[in-house]
N, C-alpha and C positions, 0 to 999 in steps of 0.2 A: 744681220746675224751670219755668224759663219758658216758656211758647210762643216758636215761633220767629216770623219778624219777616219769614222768605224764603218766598215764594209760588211753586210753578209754574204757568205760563199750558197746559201741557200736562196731561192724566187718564193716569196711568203704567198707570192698570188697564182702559184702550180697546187694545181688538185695532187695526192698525193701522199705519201711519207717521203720526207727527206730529213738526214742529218748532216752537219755542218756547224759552220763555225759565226760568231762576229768577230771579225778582225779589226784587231787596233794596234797601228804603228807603232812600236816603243822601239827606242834607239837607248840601248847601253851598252855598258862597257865587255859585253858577251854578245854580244848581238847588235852589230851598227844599224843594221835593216832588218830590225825583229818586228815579231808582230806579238800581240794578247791575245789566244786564241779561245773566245769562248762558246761553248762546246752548244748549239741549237738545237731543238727537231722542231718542224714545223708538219700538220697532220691536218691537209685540206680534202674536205670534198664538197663540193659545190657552195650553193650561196648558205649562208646563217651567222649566227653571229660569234664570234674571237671570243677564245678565251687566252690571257696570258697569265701561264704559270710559272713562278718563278720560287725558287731557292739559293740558300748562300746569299742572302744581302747580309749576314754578317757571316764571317766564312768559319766558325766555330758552333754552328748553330745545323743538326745534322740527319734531323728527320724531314725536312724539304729536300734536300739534296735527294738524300737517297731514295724518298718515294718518285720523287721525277724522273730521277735515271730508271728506274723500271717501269715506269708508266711510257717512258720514250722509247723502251724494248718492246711494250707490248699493246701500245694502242695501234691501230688499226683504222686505214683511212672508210672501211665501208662500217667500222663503228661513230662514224664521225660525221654531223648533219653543221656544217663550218667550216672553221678551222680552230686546231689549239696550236699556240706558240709556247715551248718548253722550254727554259733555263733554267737549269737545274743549279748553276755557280754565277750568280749575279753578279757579286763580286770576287772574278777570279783570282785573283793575286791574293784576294786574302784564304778564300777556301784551299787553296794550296799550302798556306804559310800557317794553315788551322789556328786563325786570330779572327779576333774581329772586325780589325781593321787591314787596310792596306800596307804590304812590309815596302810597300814603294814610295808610297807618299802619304802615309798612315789615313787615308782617305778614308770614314766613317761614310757607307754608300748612301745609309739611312739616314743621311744630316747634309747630305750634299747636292740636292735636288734645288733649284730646276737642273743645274749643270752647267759646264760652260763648256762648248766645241774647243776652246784653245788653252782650257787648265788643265790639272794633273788629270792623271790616270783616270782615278774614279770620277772624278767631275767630268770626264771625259765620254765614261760608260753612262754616267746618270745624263748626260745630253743627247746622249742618241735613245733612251725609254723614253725621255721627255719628250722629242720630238717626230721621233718615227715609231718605236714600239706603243708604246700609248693609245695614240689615237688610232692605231689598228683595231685596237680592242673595243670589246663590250665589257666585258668580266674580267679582271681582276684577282691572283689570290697569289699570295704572298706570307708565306709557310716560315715560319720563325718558333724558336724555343731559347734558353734562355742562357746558351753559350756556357763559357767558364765561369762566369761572374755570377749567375741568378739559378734558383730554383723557382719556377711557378706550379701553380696548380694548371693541367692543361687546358686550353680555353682558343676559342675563333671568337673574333672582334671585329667592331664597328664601330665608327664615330657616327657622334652628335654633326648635321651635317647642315646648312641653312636653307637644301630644298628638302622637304618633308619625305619627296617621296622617292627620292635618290635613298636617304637615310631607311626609310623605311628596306628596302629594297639591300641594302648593304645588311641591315638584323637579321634580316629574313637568310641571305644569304649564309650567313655566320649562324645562324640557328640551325640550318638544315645543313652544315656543316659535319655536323653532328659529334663534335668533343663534348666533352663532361657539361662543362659549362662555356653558357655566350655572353660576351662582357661588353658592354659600350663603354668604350674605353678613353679616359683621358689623358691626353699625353704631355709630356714635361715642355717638348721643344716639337711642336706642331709645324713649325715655317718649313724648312727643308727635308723635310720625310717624302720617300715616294709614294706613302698612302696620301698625304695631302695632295702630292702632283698628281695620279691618278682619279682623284677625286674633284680633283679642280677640275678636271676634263667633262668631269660628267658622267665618269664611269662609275657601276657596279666591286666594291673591293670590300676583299676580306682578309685579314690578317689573321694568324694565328699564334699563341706563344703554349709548346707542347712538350714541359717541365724544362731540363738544361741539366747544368751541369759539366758543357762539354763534350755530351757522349747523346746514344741513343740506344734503345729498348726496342726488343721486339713490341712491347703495349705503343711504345711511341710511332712506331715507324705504321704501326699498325693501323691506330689513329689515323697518321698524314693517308696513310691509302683508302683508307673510307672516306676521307673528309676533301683527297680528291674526285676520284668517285663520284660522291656526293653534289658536289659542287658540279662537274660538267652535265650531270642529270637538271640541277637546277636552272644554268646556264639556257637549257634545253639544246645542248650539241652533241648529248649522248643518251640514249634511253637506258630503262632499266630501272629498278626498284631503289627509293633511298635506304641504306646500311643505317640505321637509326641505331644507339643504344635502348636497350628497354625502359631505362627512366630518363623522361624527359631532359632536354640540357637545362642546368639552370640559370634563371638570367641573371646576370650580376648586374652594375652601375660604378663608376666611378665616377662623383661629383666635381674633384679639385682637387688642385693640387694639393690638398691635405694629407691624401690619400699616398701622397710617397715620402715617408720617413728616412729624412739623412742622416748620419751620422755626423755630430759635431766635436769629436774627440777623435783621435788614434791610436791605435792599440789591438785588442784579441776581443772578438765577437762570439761574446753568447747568447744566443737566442733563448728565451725563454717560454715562447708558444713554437709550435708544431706548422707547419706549411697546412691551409686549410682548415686550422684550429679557428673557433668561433670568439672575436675579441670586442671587451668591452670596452667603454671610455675609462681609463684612469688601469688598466689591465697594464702591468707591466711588459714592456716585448722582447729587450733585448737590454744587456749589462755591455759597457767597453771599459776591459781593463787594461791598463798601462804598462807598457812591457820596459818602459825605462827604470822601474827602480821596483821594489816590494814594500808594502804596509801603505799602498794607497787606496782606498774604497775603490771600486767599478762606479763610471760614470752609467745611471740608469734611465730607462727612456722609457715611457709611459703614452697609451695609446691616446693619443685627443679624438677619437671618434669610437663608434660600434662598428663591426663590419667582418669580413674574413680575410683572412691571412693567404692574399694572393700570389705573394711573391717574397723571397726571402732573397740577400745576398748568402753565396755559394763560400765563397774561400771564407777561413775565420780572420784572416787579418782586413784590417778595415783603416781606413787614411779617414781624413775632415773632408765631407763632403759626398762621400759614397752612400749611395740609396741601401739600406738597410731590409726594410721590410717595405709591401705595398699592400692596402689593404682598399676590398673592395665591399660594396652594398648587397644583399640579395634584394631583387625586385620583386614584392609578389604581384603579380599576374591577375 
C-alpha cells in the first residue's frame, strides 16, 4: 500500500488545543504546488478514549459544519478526559463549492471509502480517515442533514451491525443523541460509506440526518449542539448532564430496501402526504406529472407498506430514478 500523500500540520498525540490544517497536495492550473487545506482542531488531555467528529461529508449539508466550528472555539482541553479530533468540512472542495459533491472530481466522500492513497481527491481524503484517522478513534459521529435534494424528519442513526454488541452500543449511542427520533437505518449502497469503514474497525458510530433543504435553523443547528454534547458525555470524554428533549426519542426501523420509493417517470413532483405524516399500504404518496405536453393524467405512486414519511425529495422537478419519499417503521419498545 501506498503512503499517504495528506500531512497534518497539528501532533494528535500533544495534550492540549491545537488548530491546523490536513494538507493535500493538488497541483492545478492556479496553483502548480498547492495544497487542500482542511481546516483540524485536535483537544487532548491525558489518557481516555478518541472521539472523531466530523462535518461536510457532503458539503451542502450545514448543521455539522457549523456546530463543530463552535464546539473547536469553545471546548476546552481541562473539559476534556482524551482526546476529540474536529473536522468540521470532511469534504472540502465540496463544502466550499456548497454541493455535495466534489467540483474537482465530483468525488461523492460518502461512496468512496476505503479510498485510494494514489486516486482523486476525495478518494484521497477518504484514504487517509481509512487509515490514520480511524483507528485513532473509539467514537465516531458523523452529522449529516439532507442537503438541496431531501427533506427528513430529524433523526441519529445506527445500523444493524453482525457483532451484537458493537450494534447495541451504536443505538445506545444514537439514542442518547437525543434528536426527535433514533432510526436503525438501512441503507441503499452500504459498501463504500465511511459508516461501514468506521464500523468495520470496530468502532462506536452515529450518524445523523437533521431535516435539509440546503440551509440550517437555529432548531437545527441547535439539535447538532446537544447531540454533540450529548454524545462526548456518552463517549465518557466529557462530564456533565445529558440535554435530553422531554419526550423520549422515538425508535424507528427500516426493514428494506422497500422503504425507498423511486421515481419511474420524469416530470413535476407532488407530493401528496406531509413529511412525518403517518402512511398506510395502498395511501397514495406522490403524483409525477409530465411537463412535455398537456391533457396527460399524473403518473401516481402508492405506498406498498405502513410506516412514516421519513424523508421526502426537496426540488419539485424529479428525473427516472430519483428517490422520492422514504418511509420508516415505529418500534414499540
Amino acid at each position: 500500500m501506498l503512503s499517504t500523500t495528506m500531512t497534518p500540520s497539528v501532533d494528535f498525540d500533544l495534550d492540549g488545543k491545537q488548530h491546523g490544517f490536513l494538507k493535500l497536495p493538488y497541483s492545478h492550473d492556479d496553483s502548480a504546488w498547492g495544497c487542500i487545506m482542511i481546516p483540524v482542531t485536535v483537544i487532548k488531555n491525558g489518557n481516555g478514549p478518541t472521539a472523531l467528529l466530523t462535518g461536510g461529508n457532503h458539503g451542502d449539508e450545514y448543521e455539522g459544519i457549523t456546530g463543530l466550528l463552535k464546539l473547536a472555539n469553545t471546548l476546552q482541553p481541562e473539559q476534556v478526559k482524551g482526546r476529540v479530533i474536529i473536522v468540521p468540512a470532511m469534504n472540502y472542495p465540496a463544502v466550499l463549492n456548497g454541493s455535495r459533491t466534489s467540483p474537482i472530481d465530483q468525488g461523492n466522500m460518502n461512496r468512496s471509502f476505503p479510498g485510494n492513497p494514489a486516486g482523486s481527491i476525495t478518494e484521497r481524503i477518504a484514504d487517509y480517515f481509512q487509515r490514520y484517522l480511524i483507528p485513532m478513534c473509539d467514537f465516531a459521529l458523523d452529522i449529516h442533514s439532507g442537503g438541496k435534494t431531501l427533506d427528513i424528519i430529524p433523526f441519529a442513526a445506527a445500523h444493524r451491525l453482525d457483532d451484537p454488541v458493537q450494534e447495541a452500543a451504536c443505538i445506545e449511542g444514537a439514542r442518547l443523541f437525543g434528536a426527535p427520533d433514533t432510526l436503525i437505518m438501512f441503507e441503499m449502497d452500504a459498501a463504500a460509506l465511511y459508516d461501514t469503514a468506521v464500523e468495520a474497525q470496530g468502532k462506536v458510530f452515529v450518524t445523523t440526518e437533521l431535516c435539509g433543504g440546503g440551509t440550517s435553523t437555529p432548531q437545527t443547528i441547535a439539535m447538532a449542539e446537544r447531540g454533540i454534547h450529548n454524545f462526548l458525555i456518552f463517549a465518557g470524554i466529557t462530564e456533565g448532564k445529558y440535554d435530553l428533549p422531554d419526550k423520549p426519542s422515538r425508535m424507528l426501523d427500516m426493514p428494506d430496501s422497500s422503504c425507498y420509493l423511486q421515481s419511474e417517470h420524469k416530470g413535476l413532483l407532488e407530493m401528496c402526504k406531509s413529511l412525518g405524516d403517518t402512511i398506510h399500504k395502498g395511501d397514495l404518496i406522490a403524483r409525477v406529472y409530465s411537463l412535455e405536453r398537456t391533457g396527460q393524467l399524473p403518473e401516481e405512486y402508492f405506498s406498498q407498506r405502513d410506516g412514516i414519511l421519513a424523508a421526502r425529495r426537496h426540488p419539485a422537478l424529479i428525473s427516472i430514478g430519483d428517490t422520492f419519499a422514504v418511509l420508516a417503521i415505529e418500534v414499540q419498545e
